[in-house]
C-alpha positions in Angstrom: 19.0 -6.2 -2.0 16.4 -4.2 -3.8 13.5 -6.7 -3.1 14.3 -7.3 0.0 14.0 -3.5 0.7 10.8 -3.4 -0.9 9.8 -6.0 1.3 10.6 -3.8 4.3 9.1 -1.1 3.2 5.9 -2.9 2.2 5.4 -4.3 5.3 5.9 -0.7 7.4 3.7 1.1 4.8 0.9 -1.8 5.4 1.7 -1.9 9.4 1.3 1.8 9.3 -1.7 1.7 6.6 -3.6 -1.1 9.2 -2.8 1.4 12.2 -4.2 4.5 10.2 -7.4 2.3 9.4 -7.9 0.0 12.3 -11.0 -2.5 12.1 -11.6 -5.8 10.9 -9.2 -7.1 7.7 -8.1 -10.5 7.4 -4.4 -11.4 7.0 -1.9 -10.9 9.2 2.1 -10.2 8.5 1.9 -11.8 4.6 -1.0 -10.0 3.9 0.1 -6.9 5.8 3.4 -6.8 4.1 1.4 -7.5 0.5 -0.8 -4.6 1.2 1.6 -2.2 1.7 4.3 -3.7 -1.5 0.8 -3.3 -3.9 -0.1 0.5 -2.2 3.5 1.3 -2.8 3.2 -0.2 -7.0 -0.1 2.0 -7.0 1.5 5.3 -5.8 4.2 4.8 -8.0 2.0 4.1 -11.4 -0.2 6.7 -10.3 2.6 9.5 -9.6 4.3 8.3 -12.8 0.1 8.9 -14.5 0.4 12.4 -12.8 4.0 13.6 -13.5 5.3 13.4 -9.8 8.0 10.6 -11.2 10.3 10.3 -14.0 11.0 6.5 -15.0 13.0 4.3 -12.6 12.1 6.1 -9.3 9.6 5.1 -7.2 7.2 6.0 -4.1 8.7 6.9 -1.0 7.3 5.3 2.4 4.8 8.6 2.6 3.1 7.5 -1.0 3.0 3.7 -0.1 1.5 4.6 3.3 -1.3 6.4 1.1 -1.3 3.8 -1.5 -2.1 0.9 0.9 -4.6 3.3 2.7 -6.3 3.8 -0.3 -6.8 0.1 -1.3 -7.8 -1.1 2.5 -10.5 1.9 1.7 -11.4 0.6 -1.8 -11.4 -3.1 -0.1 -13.9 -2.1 2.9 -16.4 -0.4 0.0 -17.1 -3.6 -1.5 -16.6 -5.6 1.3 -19.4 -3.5 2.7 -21.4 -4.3 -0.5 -21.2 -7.9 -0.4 -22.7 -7.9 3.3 
């Protein structure tokens, strides 16, 4: 049952993330859903890194909305270089 929750979660946190930052990104539900499972793997690393965490928990929906807004931003920089 966990994955399958993370699942869920991933794919609202990279729904919500897509809706924050519209414009052009490829992928649709897979890559949606993948997007938001990898934001929510870097807010929890990176609240663990800063001391919001203790081991075992892990980022709410808030912190993998950010997490997945964060690497759609990092993923437009060099996208933008490339072109």
């Amino acid at each position: 049952m966990g994955l399958l929750w993370t699942i869920l979660i991933g794919f609202v946190a990279g729904a919500i993330a897509k809706f924050v930052m519209p414009g052009k990104d490829p992928g649709g539900f897979i890559i949606t859903t993948l997007l938001g499972i990898a934001g929510s793997l870097v807010a929890t690393y990176l609240g663990k890194f800063v001391g919001w965490y203790e081991e075992g928990q892990g980022a709410g929906l808030i912190a993998a909305v950010l997490g997945a807004v964060l690497l759609l931003w990092v993923y437009r920089l060099f996208k933008k270089k490339e072109a």
